[in-house]
N, C-alpha and C positions, 0 to 999 in steps of 0.2 A: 297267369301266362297264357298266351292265344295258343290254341291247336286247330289246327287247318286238317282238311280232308283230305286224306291218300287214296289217291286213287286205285292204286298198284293192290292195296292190300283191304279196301271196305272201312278200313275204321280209321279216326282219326288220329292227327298224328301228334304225341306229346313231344315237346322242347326238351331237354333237358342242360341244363348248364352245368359246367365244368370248368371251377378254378384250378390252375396247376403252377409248380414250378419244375420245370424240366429237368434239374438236379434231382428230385425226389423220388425213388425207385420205390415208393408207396403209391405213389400219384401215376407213375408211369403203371402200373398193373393195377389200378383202378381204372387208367384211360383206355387198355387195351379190353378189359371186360363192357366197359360200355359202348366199344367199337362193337362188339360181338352182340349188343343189346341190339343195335343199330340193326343185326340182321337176320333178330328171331321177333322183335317185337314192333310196332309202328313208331320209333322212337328217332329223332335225328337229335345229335349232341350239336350245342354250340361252344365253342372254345374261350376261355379269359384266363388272361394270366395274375397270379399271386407270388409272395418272395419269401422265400424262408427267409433271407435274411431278415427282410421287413419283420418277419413274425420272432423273431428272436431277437433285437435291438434290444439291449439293457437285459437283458439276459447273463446271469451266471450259467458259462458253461466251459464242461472240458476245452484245452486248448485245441488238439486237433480236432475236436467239431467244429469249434469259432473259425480254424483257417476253412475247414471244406465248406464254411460258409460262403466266405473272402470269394470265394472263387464260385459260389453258385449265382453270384450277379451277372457273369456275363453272357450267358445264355437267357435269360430272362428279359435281358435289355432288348437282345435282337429282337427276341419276339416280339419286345413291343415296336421296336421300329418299325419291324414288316407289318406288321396291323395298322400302323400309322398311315404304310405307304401305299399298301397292297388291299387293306380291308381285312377286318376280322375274320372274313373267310380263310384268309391262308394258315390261321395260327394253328387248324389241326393237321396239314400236308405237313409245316414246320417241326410241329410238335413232334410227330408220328418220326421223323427226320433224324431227330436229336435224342430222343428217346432209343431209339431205336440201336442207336451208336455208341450213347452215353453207357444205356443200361442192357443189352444183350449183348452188343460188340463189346463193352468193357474199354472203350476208347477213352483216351485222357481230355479232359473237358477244357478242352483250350481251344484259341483264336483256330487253327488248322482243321481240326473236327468240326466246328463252327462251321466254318466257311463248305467244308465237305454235307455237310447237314444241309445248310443252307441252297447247294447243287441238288443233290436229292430231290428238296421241295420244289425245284422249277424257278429258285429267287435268284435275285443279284446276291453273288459276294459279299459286294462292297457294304452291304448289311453287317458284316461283322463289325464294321468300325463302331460302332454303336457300343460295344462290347465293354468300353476302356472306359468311355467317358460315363458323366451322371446326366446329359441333355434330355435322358426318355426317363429319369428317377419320377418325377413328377408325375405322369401319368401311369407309371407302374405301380406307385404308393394309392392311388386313386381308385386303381382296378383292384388292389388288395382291399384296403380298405370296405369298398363293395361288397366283399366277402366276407372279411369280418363284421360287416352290420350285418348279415343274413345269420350267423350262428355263432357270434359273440367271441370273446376273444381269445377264451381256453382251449381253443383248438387248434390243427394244424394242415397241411395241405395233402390231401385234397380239398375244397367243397364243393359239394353238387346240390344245384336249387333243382327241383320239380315241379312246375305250376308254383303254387304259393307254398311249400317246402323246403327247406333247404337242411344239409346235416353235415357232418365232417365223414371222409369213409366214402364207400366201405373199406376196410383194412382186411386184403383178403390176398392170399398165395396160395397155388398157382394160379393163375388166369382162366375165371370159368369160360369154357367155351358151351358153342351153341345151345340147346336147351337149358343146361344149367347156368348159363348167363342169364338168361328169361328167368329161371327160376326162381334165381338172386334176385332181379330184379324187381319182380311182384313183392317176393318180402319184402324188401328194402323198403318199397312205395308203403307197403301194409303198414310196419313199422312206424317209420319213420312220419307218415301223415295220420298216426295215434294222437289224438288231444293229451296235453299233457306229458308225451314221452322224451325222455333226452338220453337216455344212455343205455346201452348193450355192452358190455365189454368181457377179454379174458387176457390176460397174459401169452404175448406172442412165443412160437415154440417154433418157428420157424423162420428163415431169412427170407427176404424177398427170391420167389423163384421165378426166373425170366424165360419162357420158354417162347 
């Protein structure tokens, strides 16, 4: 991946990429710690989106997971129509939007939150309409997919590429802020661009905490 020189801070500046689904209150506190990366380290995120549901097609699963599936396409679609319309740029104003409503406000994930999400970001409304139909499926399967060639298909959402890296995670609560965002950060890089490494894990002991 290209890194370009910052001016602001001397050193150059690393990409980092970020698949999410906006439903995912895993993905949503992974995307607010790498906002916070954004303002200890020379790092700018770029935004793509991925679909649980895409990622669980043919899947046995409990009944009330399968419906809060059913219903985590239609925020997902938008976002791909605003990207469509407005340019990959808007997908983190959006994201930050819907996240923000879904998973601190506790707001019901429907066409009205949408459309309220969607004011937030500075977009048209009329982007909700998106919501109902399958006309952005195609290119939503496309940008998932992308994700799954980078870390294979046992994973889940989030993914984040680094240069020539890419890994699922981090899965982390609460939200490191400033220095211990950096701090994560470094590891995560150390880690995860180890030849040979794929997995860290421990059993979660705590729910996602949204502060």
């Amino acid at each position: 991946m290209t890194q370009t020189a910052d001016p602001s801070s001397g050193s150059e500046t690393v990409y980092a990429d970020m698949w999410f689904d906006p439903a995912c209150p895993w993905a949503w506190i992974t995307s607010r710690w790498l906002v916070e990366v954004e303002r200890v380290r020379p790092v700018r995120v770029r935004w793509h989106v991925m679909s649980l549901g895409v990622l669980n097609e043919g899947r046995d699963l409990p009944e009330d997971y399968r419906k809060s599936l059913d219903g985590s396409w239609a925020a997902v679609r938008v976002c791909v129509a605003a990207e469509q319309r407005f340019g990959p740029e808007v997908l983190g104003s959006l994201y930050t939007a819907l996240g923000t409503r879904f998973h601190n406000g506790a707001e019901p994930r429907n066409a009205d939150t949408i459309r309220a999400a969607l004011a937030d970001a500075g977009l048209p409304e009329d982007l909700a309409e998106a919501a109902e139909g399958t006309g952005y499926d195609e290119a939503l399967r496309a940008s998932h997919a992308e994700a799954m060639k980078l870390v294979g298909e046992d994973v889940g959402t989030p993914v984040v590429r680094v240069e020539d890296v890419a890994f699922f995670g981090p899965v982390v609560t609460p939200v490191p802020r400033g220095e211990e965002a950096g701090k994560l950060w470094d590891g995560v890089r150390l880690v995860a661009g180890t030849d040979g490494f794929f997995e860290l894990k421990r059993t979660r002991t705590r729910n996602p905490v949204f502060d």
